[in-house]
The first five atom37 places (N, CA, C, CB, O) and aatype in JSON, in Angstrom:
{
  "aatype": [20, 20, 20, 20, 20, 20, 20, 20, 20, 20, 20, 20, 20, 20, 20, 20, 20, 20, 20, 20, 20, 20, 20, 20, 20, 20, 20, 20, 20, 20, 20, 20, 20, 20, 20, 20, 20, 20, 20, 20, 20, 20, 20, 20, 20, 20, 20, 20, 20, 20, 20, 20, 20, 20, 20, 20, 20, 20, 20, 20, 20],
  "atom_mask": [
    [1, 1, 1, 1, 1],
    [1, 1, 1, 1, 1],
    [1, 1, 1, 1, 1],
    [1, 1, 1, 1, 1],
    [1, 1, 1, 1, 1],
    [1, 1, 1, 1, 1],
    [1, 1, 1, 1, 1],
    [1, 1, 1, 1, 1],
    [1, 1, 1, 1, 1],
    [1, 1, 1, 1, 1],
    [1, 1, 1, 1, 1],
    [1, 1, 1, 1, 1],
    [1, 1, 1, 1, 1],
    [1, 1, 1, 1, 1],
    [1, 1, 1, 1, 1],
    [1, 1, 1, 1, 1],
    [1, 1, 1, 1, 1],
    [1, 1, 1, 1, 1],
    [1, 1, 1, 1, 1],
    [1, 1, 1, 1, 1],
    [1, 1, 1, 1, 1],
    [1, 1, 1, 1, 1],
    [1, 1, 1, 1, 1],
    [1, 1, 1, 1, 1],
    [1, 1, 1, 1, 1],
    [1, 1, 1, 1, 1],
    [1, 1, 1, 1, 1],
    [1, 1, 1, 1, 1],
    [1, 1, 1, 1, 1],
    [1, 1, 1, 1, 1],
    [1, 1, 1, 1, 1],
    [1, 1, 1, 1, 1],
    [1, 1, 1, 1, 1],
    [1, 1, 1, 1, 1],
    [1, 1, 1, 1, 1],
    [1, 1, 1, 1, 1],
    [1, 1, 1, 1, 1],
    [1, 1, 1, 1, 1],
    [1, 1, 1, 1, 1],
    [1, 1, 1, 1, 1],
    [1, 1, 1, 1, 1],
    [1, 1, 1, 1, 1],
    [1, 1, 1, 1, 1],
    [1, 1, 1, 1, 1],
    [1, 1, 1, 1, 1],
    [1, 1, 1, 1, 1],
    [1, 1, 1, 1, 1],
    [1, 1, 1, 1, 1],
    [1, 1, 1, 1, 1],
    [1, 1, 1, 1, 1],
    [1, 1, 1, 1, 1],
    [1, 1, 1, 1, 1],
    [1, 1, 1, 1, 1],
    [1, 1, 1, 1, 1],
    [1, 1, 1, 1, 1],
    [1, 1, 1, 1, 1],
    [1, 1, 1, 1, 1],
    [1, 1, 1, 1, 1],
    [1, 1, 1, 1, 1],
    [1, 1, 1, 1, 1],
    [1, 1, 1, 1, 1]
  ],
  "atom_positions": [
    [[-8.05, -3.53, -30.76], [-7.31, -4.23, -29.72], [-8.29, -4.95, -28.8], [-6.41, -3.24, -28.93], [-9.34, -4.49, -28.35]],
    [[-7.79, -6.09, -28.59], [-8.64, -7.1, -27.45], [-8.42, -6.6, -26.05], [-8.08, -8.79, -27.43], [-8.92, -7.23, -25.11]],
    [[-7.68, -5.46, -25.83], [-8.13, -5.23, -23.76], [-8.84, -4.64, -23.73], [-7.3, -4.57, -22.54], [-9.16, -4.77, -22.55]],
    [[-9.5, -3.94, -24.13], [-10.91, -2.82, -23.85], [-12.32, -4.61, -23.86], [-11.23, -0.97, -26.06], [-13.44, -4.27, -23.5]],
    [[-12.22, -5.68, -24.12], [-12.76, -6.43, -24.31], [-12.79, -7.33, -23.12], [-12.43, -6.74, -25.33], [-13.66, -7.83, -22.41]],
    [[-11.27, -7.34, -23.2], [-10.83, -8.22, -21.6], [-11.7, -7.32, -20.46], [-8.7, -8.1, -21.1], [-12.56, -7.85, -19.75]],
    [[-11.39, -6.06, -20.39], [-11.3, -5.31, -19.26], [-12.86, -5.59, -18.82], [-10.79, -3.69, -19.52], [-13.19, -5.86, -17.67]],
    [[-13.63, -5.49, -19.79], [-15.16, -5.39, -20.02], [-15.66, -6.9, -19.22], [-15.61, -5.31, -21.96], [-16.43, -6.92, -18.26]],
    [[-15.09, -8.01, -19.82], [-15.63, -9.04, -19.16], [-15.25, -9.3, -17.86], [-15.47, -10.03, -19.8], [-16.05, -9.76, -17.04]],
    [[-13.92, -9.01, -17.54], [-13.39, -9.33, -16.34], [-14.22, -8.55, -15.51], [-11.94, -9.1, -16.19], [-14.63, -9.11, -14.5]],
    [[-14.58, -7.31, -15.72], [-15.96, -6.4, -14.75], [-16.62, -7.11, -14.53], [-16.92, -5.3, -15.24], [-16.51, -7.41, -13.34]],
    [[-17.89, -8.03, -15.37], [-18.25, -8.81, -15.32], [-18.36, -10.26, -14.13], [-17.9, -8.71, -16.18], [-19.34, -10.69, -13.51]],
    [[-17.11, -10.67, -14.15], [-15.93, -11.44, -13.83], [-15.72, -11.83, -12.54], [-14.87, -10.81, -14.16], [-15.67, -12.87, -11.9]],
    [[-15.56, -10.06, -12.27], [-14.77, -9.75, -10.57], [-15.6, -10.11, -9.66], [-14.4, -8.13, -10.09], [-15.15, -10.94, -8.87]],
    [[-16.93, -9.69, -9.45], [-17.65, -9.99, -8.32], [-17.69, -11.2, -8.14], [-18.81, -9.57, -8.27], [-17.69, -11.57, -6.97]],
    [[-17.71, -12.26, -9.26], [-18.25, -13.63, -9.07], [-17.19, -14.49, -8.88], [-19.08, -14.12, -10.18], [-17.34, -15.7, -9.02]],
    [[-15.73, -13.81, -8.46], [-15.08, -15.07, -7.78], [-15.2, -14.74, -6.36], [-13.47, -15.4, -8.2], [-14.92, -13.64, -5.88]],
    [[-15.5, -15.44, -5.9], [-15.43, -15.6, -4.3], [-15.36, -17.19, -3.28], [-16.82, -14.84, -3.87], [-16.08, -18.19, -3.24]],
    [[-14.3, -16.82, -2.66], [-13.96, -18.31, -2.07], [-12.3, -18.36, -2.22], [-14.81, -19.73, -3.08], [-11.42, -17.55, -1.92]],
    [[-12.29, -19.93, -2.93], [-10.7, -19.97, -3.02], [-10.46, -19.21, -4.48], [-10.0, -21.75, -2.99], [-9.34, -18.95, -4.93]],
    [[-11.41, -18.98, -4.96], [-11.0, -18.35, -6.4], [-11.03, -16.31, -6.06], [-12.6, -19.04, -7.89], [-11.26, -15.49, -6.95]],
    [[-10.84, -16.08, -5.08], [-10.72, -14.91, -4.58], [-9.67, -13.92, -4.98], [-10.67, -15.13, -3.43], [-9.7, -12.78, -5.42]],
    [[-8.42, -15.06, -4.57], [-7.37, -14.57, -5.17], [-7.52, -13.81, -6.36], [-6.62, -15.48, -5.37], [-7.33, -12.6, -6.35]],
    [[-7.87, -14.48, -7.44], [-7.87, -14.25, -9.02], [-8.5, -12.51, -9.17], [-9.12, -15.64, -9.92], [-8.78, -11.9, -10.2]],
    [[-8.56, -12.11, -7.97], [-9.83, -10.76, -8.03], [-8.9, -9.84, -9.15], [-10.21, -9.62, -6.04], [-7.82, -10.22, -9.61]],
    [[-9.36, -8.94, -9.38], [-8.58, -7.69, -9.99], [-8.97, -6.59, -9.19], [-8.9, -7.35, -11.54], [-10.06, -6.53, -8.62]],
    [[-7.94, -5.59, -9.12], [-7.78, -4.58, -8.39], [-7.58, -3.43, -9.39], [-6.71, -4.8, -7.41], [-6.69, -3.5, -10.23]],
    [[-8.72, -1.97, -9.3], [-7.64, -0.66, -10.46], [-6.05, 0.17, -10.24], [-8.63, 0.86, -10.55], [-5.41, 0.47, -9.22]],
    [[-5.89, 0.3, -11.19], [-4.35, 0.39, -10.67], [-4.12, 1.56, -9.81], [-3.28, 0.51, -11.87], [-3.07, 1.76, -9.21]],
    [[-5.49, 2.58, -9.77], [-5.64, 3.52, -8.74], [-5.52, 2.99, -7.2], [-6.94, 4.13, -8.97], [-4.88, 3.61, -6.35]],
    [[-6.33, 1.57, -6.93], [-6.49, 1.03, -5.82], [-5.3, 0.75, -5.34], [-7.25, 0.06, -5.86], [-5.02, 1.21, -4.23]],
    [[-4.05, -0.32, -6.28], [-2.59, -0.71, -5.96], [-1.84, 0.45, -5.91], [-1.94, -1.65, -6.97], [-0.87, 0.3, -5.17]],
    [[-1.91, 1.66, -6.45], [-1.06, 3.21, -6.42], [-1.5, 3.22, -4.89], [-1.72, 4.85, -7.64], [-0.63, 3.91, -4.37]],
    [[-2.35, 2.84, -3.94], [-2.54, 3.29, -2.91], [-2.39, 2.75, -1.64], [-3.4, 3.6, -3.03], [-2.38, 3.31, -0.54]],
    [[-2.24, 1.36, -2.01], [-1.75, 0.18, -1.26], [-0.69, -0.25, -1.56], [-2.44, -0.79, -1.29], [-0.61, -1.23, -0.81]],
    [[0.33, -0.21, -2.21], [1.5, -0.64, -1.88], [2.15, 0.47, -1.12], [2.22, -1.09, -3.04], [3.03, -0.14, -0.51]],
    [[2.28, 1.93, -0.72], [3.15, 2.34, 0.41], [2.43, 2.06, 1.32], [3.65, 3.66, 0.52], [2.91, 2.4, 2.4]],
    [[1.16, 1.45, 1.41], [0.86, 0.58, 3.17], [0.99, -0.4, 3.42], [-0.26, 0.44, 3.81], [0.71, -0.94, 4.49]],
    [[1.69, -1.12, 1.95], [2.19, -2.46, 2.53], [3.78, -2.03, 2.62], [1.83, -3.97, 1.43], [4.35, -2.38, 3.66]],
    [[4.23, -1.62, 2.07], [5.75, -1.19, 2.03], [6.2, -0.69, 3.7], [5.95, 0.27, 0.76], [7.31, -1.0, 4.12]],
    [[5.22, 0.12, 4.59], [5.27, 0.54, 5.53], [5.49, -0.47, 6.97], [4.29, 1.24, 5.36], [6.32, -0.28, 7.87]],
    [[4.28, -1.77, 6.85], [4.41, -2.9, 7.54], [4.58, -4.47, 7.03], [3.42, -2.81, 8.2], [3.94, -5.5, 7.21]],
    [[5.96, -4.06, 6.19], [6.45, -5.15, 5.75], [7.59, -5.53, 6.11], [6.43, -5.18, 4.68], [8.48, -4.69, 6.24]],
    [[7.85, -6.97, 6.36], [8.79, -7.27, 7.12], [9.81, -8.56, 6.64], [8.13, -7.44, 8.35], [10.72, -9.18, 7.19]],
    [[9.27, -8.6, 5.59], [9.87, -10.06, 4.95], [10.85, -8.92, 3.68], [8.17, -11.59, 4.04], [10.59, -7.71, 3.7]],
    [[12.16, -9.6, 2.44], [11.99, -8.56, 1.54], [11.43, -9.0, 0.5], [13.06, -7.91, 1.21], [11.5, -8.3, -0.51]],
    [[10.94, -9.87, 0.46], [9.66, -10.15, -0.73], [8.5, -10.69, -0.22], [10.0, -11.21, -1.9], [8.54, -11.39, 0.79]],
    [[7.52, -10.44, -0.78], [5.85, -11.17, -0.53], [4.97, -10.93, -1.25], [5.1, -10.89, 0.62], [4.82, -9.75, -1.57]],
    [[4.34, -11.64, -1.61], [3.2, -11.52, -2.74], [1.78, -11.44, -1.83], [3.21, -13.03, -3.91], [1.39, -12.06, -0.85]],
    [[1.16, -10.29, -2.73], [-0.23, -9.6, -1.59], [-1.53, -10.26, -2.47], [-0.4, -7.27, -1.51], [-2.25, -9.52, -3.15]],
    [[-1.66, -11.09, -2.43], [-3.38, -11.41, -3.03], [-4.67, -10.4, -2.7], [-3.94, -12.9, -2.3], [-4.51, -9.77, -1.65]],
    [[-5.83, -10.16, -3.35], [-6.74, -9.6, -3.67], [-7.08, -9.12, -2.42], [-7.58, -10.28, -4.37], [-7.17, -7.89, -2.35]],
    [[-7.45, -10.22, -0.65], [-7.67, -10.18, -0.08], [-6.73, -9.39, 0.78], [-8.06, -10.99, -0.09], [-7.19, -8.58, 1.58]],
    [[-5.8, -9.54, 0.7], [-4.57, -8.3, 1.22], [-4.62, -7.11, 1.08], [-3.39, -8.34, 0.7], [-4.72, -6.09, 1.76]],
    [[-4.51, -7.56, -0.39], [-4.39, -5.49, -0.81], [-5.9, -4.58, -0.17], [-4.5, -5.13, -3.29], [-5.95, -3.49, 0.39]],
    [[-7.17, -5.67, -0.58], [-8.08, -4.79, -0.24], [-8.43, -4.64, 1.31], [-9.18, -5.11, -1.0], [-9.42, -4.03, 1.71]],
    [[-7.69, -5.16, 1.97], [-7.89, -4.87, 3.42], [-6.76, -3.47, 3.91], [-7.49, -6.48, 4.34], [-6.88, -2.68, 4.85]],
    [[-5.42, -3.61, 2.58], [-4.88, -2.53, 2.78], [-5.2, -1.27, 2.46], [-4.06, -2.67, 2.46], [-4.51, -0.29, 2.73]],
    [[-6.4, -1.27, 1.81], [-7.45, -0.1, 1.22], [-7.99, 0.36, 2.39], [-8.7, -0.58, 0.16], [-7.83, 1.48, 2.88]],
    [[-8.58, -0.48, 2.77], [-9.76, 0.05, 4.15], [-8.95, 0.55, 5.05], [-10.75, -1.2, 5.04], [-9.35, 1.63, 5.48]],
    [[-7.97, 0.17, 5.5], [-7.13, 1.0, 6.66], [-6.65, 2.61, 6.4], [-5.71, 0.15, 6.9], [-6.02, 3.22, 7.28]]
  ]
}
């Protein structure tokens, strides 16, 4: 199977977008298991889409 391949390059991958290509980051799904009930908590719209820079600021808190 080709995702053990994907997963490998995108490691690769992750550090080197930075800027407007930030967005594109990847997150482990351990990291999103942990940040979406802190976005769920101060959310106020009923939909929104959280880019790279979101979620991982919802980490640090």
């Amino acid at each position: 199977m080709r995702l053990p391949l994907i997963i490998a390059i995108w490691g690769v991958l992750n550090p080197l977008l930075v800027g407007p290509a930030d967005c594109y980051r990847g997150l482990a799904g351990y990291d999103i298991t942990h940040a979406i009930p802190k976005a769920a908590r101060h959310q106020l719209e009923k939909v929104r889409i959280y880019h790279w820079k979101e979620m991982a600021a919802l980490l640090r808190t």
